[in-house]
C-alpha positions in Angstrom: -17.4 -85.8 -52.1 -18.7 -82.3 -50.5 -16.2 -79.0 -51.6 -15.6 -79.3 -47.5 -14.3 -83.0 -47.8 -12.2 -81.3 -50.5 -10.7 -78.2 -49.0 -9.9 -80.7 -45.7 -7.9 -83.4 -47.9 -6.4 -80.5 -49.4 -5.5 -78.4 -46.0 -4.2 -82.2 -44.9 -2.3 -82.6 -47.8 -0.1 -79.0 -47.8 0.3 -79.4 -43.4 1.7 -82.6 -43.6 4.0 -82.6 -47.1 5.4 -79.0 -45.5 6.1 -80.4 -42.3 8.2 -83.3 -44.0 9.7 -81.0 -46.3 10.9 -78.8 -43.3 12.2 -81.7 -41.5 14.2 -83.3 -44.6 17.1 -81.8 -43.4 18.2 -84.1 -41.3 18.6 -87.4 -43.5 22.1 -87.7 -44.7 21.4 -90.1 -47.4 19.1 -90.7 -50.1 17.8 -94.3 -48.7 16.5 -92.0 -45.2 15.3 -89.3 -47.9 13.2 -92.3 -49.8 12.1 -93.5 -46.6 11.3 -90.6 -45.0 9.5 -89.7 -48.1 7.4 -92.7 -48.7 6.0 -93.0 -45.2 5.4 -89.7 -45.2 3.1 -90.4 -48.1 1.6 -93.5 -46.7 -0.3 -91.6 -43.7 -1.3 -88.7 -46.0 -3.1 -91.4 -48.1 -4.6 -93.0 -45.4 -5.9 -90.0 -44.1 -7.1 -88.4 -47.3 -8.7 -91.7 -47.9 -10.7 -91.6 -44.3 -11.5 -88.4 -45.1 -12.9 -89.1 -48.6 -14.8 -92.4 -47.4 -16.3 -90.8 -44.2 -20.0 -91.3 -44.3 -22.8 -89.2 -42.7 -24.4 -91.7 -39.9 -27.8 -92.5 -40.9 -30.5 -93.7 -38.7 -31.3 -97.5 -39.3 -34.8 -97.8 -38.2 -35.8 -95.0 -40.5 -38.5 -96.0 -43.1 -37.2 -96.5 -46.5 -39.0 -95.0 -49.2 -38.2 -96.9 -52.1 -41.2 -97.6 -55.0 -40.7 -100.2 -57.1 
């Protein structure tokens, strides 16, 4: 994982925790809190997790240079 891949999780991370912790205001109870909270969690994770597995496209037909 490139610093890049790194600053972008990160960037990802603070945009989307902020945004639910702006809108938290509106649950009335601790079960829409929880909720709110855990799905909220569940797509940063998935999209840290793209972001970490992301690979660079490499050509197929290229010659391998592997020596035993």
């Amino acid at each position: 994982m490139t610093q890049k891949e790194i600053e972008r999780a990160t960037a990802l991370f603070k945009e989307k925790l902020s945004s639910w912790y702006n809108n938290k205001e509106k649950e009335n109870s601790a079960y829409e809190y929880e909720k709110s909270y855990v799905e909220t969690m569940q797509k940063i994770e998935k999209d840290v997790l793209q972001i970490m597995t992301e690979t660079k496209a490499k050509s197929r037909n290229a010659k391998k240079k592997f020596k035993p």
